[in-house]
N, CA, C and O atoms as a printed pandas DataFrame, in Angstrom:
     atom_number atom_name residue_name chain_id  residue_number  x_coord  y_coord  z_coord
0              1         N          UNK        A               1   39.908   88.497   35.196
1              2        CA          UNK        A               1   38.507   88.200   35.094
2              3         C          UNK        A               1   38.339   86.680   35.175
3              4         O          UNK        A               1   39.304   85.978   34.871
4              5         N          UNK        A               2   36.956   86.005   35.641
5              6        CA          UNK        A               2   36.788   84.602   35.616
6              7         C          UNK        A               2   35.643   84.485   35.340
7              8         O          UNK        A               2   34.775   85.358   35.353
8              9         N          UNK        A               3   35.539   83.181   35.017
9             10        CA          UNK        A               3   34.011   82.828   34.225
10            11         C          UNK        A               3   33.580   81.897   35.815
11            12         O          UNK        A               3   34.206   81.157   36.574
12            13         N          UNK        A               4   32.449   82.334   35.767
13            14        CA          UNK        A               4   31.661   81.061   36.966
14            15         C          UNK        A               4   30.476   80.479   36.415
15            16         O          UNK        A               4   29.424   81.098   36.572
16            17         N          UNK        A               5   30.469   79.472   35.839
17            18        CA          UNK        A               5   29.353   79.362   35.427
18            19         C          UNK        A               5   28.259   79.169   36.544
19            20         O          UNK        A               5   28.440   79.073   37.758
20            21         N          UNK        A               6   26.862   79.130   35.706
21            22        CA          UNK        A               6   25.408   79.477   36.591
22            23         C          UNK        A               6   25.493   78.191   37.595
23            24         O          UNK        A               6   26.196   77.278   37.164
24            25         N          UNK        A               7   25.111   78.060   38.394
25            26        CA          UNK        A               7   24.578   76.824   39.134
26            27         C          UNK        A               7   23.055   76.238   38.725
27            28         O          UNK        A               7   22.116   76.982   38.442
28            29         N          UNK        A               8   22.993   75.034   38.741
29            30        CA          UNK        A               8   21.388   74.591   38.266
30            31         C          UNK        A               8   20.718   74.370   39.552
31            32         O          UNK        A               8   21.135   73.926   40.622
32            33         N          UNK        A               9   19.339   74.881   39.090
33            34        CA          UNK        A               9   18.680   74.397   40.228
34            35         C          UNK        A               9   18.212   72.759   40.532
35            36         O          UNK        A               9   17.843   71.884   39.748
36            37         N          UNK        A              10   18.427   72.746   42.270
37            38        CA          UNK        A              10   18.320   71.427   42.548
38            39         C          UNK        A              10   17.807   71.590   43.656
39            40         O          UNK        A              10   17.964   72.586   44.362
40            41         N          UNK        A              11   16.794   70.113   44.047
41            42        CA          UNK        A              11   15.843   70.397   45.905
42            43         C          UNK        A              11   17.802   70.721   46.284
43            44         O          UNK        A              11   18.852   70.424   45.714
44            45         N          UNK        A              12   17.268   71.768   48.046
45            46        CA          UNK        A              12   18.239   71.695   48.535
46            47         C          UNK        A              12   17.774   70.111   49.710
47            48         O          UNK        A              12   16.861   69.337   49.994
48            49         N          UNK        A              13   19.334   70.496   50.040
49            50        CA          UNK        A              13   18.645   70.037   52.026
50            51         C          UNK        A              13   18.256   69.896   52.955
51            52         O          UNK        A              13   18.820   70.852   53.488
52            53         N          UNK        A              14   17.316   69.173   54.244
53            54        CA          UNK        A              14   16.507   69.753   54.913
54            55         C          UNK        A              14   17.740   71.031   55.668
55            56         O          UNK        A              14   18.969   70.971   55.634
56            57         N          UNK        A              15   17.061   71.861   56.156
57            58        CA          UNK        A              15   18.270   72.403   57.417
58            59         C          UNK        A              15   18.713   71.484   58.241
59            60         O          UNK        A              15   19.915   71.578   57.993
60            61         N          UNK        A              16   18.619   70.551   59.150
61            62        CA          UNK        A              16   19.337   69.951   60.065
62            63         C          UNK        A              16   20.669   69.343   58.799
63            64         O          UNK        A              16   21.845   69.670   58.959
64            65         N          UNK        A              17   20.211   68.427   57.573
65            66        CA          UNK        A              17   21.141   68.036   57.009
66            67         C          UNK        A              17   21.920   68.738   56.204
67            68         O          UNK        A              17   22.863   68.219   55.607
68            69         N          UNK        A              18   21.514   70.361   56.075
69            70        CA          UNK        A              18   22.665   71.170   55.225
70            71         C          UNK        A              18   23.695   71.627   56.726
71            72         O          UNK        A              18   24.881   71.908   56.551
72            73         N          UNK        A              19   23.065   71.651   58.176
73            74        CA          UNK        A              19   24.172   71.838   59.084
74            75         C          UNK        A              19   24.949   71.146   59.194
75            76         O          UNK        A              19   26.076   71.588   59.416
76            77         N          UNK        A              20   24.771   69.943   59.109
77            78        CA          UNK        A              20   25.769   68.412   59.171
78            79         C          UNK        A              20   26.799   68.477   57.845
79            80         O          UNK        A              20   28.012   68.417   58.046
80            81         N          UNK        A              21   26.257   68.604   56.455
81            82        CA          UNK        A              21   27.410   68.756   55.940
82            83         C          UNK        A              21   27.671   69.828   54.544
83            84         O          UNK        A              21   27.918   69.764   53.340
84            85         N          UNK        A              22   27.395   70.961   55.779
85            86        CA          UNK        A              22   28.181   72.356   55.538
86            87         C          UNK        A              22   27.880   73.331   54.398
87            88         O          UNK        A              22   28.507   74.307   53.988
88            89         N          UNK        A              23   26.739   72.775   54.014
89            90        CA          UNK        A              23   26.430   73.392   52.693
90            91         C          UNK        A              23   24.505   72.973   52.465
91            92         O          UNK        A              23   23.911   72.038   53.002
92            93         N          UNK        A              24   24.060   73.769   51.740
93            94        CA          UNK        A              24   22.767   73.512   51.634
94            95         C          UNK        A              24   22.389   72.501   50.284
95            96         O          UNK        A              24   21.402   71.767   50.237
96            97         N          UNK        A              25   23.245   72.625   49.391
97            98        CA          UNK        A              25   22.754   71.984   48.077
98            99         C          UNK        A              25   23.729   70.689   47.907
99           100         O          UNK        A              25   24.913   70.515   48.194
100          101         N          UNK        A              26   22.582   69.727   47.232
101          102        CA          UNK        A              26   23.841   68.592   47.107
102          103         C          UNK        A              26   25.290   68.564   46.567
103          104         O          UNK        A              26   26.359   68.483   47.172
104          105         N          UNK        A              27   24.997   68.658   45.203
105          106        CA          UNK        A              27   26.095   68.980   44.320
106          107         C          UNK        A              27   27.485   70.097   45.315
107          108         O          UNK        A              27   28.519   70.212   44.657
108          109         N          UNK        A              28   27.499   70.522   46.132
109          110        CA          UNK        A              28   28.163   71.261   46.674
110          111         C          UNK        A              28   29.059   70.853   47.648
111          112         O          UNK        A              28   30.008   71.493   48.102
112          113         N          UNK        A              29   28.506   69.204   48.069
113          114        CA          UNK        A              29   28.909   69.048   49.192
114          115         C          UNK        A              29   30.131   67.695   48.479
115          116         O          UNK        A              29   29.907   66.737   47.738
116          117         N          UNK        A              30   31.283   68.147   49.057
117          118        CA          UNK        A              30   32.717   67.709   49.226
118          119         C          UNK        A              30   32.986   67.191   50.524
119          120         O          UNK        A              30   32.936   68.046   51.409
120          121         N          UNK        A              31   33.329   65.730   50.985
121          122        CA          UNK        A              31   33.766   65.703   52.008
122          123         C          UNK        A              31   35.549   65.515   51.873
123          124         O          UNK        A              31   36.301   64.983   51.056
124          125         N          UNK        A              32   35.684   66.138   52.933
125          126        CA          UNK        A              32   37.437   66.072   53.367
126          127         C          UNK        A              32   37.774   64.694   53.158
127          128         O          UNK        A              32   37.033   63.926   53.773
128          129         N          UNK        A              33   38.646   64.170   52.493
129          130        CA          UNK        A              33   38.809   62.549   52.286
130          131         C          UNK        A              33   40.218   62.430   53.004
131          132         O          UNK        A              33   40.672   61.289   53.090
132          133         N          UNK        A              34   41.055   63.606   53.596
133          134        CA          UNK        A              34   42.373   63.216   53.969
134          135         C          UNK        A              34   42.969   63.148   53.168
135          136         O          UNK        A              34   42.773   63.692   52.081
136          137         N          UNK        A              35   44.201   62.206   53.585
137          138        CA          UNK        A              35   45.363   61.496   52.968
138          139         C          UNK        A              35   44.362   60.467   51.612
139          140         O          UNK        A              35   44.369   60.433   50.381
140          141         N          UNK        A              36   44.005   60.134   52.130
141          142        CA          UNK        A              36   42.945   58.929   51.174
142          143         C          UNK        A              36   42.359   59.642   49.357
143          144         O          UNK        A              36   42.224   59.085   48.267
144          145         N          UNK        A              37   42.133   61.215   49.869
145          146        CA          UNK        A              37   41.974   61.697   48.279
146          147         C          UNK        A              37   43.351   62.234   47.706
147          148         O          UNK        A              37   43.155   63.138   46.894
148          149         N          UNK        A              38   44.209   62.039   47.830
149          150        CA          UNK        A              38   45.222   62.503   46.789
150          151         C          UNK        A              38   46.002   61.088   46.837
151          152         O          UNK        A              38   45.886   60.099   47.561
152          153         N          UNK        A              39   47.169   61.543   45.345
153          154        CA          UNK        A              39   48.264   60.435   45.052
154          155         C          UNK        A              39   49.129   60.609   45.856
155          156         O          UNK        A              39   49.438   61.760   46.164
156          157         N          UNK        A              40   49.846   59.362   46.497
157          158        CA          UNK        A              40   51.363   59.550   47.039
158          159         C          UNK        A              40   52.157   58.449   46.136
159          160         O          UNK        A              40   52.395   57.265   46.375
160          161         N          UNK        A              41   52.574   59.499   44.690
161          162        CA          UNK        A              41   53.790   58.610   44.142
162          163         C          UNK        A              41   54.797   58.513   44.449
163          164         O          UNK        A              41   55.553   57.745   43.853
């Protein structure tokens, strides 16, 4: 079993800018950072 908690409501995005990055709501949107988001110890 898993817990998900609720999502809050928030304005979304227009449509052209939830197509650009991939998601409709702000909070949602993650960009791919590469090599650049993780550690290389």
């Amino acid at each position: 079993m898993a817990y998900v908690p609720f999502q809050e409501w928030e304005e979304p995005f227009c449509e052209m800018e939830a197509l650009c990055v991939g998601t409709l709501f702000p909070s949602l949107e993650k960009p791919f950072l590469g090599k650049r988001g993780c550690c290389n110890d």
